[in-house]
ZAMARGU-4260 file (C-alpha; in steps of 0.2 Angstrom, whole numbers, plus 5000, padded with zeros to 4 digits):
<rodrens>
0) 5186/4633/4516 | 5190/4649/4529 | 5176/4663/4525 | 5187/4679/4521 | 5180/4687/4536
5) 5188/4673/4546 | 5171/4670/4554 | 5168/4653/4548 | 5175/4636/4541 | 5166/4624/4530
10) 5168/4605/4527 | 5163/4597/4513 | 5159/4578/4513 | 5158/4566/4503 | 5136/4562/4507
15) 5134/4578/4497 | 5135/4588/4517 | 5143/4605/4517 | 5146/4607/4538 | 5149/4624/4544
20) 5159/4629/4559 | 5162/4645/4569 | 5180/4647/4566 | 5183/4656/4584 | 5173/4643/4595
25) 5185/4630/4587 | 5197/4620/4600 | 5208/4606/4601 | 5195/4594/4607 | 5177/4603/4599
30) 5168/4613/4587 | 5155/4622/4587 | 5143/4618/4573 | 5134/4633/4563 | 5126/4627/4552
35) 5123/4608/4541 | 5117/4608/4523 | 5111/4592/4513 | 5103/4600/4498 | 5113/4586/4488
40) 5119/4566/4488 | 5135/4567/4478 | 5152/4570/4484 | 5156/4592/4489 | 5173/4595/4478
45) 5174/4615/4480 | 5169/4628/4493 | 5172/4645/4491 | 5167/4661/4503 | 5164/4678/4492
50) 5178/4690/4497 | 5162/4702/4506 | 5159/4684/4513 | 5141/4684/4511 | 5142/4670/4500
55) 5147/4655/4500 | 5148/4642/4482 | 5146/4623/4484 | 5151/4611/4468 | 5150/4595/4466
60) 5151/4579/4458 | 5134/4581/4452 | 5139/4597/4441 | 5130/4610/4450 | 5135/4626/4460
65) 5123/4631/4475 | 5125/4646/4481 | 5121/4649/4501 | 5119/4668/4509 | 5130/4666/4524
70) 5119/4684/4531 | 5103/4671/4531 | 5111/4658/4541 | 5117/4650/4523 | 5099/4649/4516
75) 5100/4640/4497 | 5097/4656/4485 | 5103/4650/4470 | 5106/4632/4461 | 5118/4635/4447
80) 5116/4622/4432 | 5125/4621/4414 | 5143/4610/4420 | 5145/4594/4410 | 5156/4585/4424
85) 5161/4588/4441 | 5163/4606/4447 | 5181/4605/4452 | 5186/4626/4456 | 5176/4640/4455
90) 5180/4659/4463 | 5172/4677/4465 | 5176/4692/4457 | 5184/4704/4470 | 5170/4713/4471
95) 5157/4697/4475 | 5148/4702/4461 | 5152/4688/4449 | 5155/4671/4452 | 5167/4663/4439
</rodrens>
């Protein structure tokens, strides 16, 4: 997933890893790595940036949403619990207030 700003990309994998490039330090042959979170085991299925793109949402196969404040070099702020089965979409509200 892009970050709206542009600013960065994240990959999910399947060891529960969200990796987190800088978009503009991206090349044919490298990347330059932001950040790697492991707060997890199971498989990432969804990644979303808040449209302010001062978050970003993690879900998983495990049924929980972790939130990360990009502004904090994506610090864990929040772990969202409540999902029967695998989170498989998630959004903001256009405002980044509210995360559906």
């Amino acid at each position: 997933a892009y970050s709206y700003n542009g600013a960065y990309l994240a990959v999910g994998l399947t060891n529960g890893q969200v990796t987190i490039f800088e978009s503009e330090k991206i090349t044919e042959s490298n990347a330059s790595v932001k950040a790697k979170r492991k707060d997890r085991s199971k498989q990432i299925s969804e990644i979303k940036f808040s449209p302010d793109s001062r978050y970003m949402a993690v879900g998983a196969h495990d049924s929980y949403i972790l939130i990360y404040d990009v502004t904090q070099n994506f610090k864990l702020v929040k772990k969202l619990r409540g999902h029967h089965s695998t989170v498989t979409h998630c959004d903001f509200s256009l405002d980044s207030s509210n995360l559906m």
